[in-house]
N, C-alpha and C positions, 0 to 999 in steps of 0.2 A: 764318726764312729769307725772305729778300725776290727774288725772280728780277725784273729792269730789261730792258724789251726796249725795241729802238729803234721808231721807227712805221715808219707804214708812206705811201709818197705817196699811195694809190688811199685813197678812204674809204667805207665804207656813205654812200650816198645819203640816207636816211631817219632816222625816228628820232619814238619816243614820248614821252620824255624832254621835261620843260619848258623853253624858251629856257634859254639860257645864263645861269648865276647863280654867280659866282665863290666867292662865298660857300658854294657846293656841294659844293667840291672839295679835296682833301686839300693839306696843306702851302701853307695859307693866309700865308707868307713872301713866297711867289710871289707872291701876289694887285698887288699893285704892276706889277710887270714886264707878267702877263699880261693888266691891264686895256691898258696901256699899247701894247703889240703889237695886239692884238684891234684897240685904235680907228686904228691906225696902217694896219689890212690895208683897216678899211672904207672909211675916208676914200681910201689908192691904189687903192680897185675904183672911185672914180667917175675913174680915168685909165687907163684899159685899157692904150694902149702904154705907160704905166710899169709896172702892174702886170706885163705879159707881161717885163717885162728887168727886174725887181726878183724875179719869180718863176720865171724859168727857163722859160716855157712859150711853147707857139706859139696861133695866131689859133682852131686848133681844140681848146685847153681853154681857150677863154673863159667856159665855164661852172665854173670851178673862181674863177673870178675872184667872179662870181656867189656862188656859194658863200661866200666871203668877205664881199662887203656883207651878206650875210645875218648874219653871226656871231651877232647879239645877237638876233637873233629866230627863227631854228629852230631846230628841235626837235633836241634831245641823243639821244646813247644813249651807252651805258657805254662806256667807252673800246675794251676788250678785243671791242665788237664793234663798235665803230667802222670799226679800222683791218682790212685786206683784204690780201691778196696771200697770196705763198707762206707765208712764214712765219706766219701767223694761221691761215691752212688749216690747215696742220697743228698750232697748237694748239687747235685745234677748240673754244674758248673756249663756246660752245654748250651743249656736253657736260660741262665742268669745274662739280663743287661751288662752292656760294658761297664754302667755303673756300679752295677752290683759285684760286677770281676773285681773290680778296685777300692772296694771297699773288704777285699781279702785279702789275708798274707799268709804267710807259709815260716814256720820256724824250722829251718833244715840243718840238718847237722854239718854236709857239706857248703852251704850259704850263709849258713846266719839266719837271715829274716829278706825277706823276697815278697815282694807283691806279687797277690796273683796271677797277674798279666806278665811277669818278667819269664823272657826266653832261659830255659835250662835244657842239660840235655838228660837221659838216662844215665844212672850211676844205684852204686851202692852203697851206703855209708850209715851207718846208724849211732843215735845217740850215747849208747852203751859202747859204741865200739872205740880200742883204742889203738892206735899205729902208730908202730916200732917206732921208739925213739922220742915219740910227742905224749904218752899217754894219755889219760883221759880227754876227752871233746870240751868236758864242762873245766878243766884249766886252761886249755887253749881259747876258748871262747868268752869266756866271763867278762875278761877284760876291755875287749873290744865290743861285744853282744851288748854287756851291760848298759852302757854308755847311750846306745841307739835306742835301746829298748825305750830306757826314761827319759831320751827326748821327744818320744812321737808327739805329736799334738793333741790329735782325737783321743776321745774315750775309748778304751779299748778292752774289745771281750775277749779270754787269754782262755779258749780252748785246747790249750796242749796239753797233753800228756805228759807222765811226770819225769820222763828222763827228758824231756824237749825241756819241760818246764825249767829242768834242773840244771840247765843249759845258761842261763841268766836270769833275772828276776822282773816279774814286769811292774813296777810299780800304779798303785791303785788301780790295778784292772778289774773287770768282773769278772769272776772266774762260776760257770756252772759246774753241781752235783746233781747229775742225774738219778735218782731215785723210785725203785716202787715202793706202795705202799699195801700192807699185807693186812688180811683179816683185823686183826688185832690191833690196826693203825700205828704198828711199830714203821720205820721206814728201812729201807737198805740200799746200797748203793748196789746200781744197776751196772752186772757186766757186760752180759753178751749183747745188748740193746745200747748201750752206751754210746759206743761209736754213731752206730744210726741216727741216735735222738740228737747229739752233736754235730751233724753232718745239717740234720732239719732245721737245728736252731740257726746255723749256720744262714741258713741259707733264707731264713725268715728276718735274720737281722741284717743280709746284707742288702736284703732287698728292700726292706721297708722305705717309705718316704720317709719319714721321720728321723731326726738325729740326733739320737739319744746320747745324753753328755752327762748321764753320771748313772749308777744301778738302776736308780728307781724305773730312769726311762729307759734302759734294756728290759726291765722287768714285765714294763707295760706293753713293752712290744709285745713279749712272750708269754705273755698275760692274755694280750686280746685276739691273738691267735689261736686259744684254748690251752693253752696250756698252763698246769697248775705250779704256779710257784709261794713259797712260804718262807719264810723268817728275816729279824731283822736285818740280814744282810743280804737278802734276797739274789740266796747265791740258789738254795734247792727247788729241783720243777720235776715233776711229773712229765713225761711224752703223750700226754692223755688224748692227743690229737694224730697219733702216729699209725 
């Protein structure tokens, strides 16, 4: 089983890891696209005002821009602790076996799809964004993305989000809706917890022994952990254990 998380904007600053070397990195398909992007982001960090309206940012993340001309020359770290915010917190990627690192990947805008363990370095780049000249991410990548996505082997649980999602398609994955349920047992999709409860499931499927190869046995996972999941395609769960 393979669990797909989306990234994340905010990144670990640092990193031990040697310059970026594409040749490092899983699903060397990619390597075309990702050199291609990489020298695309260096070259618009020597145009700041393009940079900030190609990258969605204001005058005060110029140092993300920074970050960027950097790409080929600082220092990496594994992906899975690269990337920050809610959802990495809580999978606490820190504390997971090397097994469990590897039974993660990462859909990034500037990579493609990266296991967790592959060296990258800080950048900025997001699914929505488009630069000068290439537009959109999601016709730059489909073509190539596509192709990897529906050869993986494992079963695989396609926690991205929907501009990542929209990125290439993953076929028969399991995809979770995190949901509460209200008074009235109507149900709703959960925002501001979302990420969290995804970051938990994460991190409950990567760990498990078990190796689930199709819904039902994702389901069971996340089933016997406490958490409440329902319908026949045993996509929606409850965090009821969170």
């Amino acid at each position: 089983m393979l669990v797909v998380l989306p990234p994340s904007e905010t990144k670990a600053p640092s990193g031990r890891g040697a310059p970026l070397d594409l040749g490092a990195l899983s699903f060397p398909a990619l390597n075309p696209v990702r050199h291609e992007l990489a020298d695309a982001l260096v070259a618009l960090a020597d145009d700041v005002p393009a940079s900030r309206e190609a990258l969605g940012i204001s005058e005060c993340q110029d140092d993300e821009i920074e970050r960027n001309a950097a790409l080929w020359t600082s220092r990496t770290a594994p992906a899975v602790r690269r990337y920050t915010g809610v959802l990495y917190d809580a999978l606490d990627a820190g504390s997971l076996t090397t097994a469990a690192r590897c039974r993660i990947a990462v859909c990034s805008a500037l990579f493609g799809l990266v296991m967790g363990t592959d060296p990258i370095p800080a950048y900025r780049l997001s699914a929505g964004s488009a630069l000068p000249g290439r537009g959109g991410l999601r016709t730059v990548w489909r073509p190539v993305l596509g192709p990897v996505l529906a050869g993986l082997d494992d079963h695989v649980v396609d926690l991205r989000s929907g501009g990542y999602a929209a990125l290439a398609p993953l076929p028969r994955a399991t995809t979770l809706d995190v949901v509460s349920e209200a008074g009235d047992g109507s149900r709703v999709t959960v925002s501001h917890a979302n990420k969290s409860a995804k970051g938990h499931a994460a991190r409950l499927l990567a760990s498990t022994r078990r190796r689930p190869k199709d819904t039902g046995g994702v389901h069971a996972v996340l089933a016997d952990a406490g958490l409440r999941v329902e319908g026949p395609v045993r996509r929606r769960w409850w965090p009821s254990a969170l």
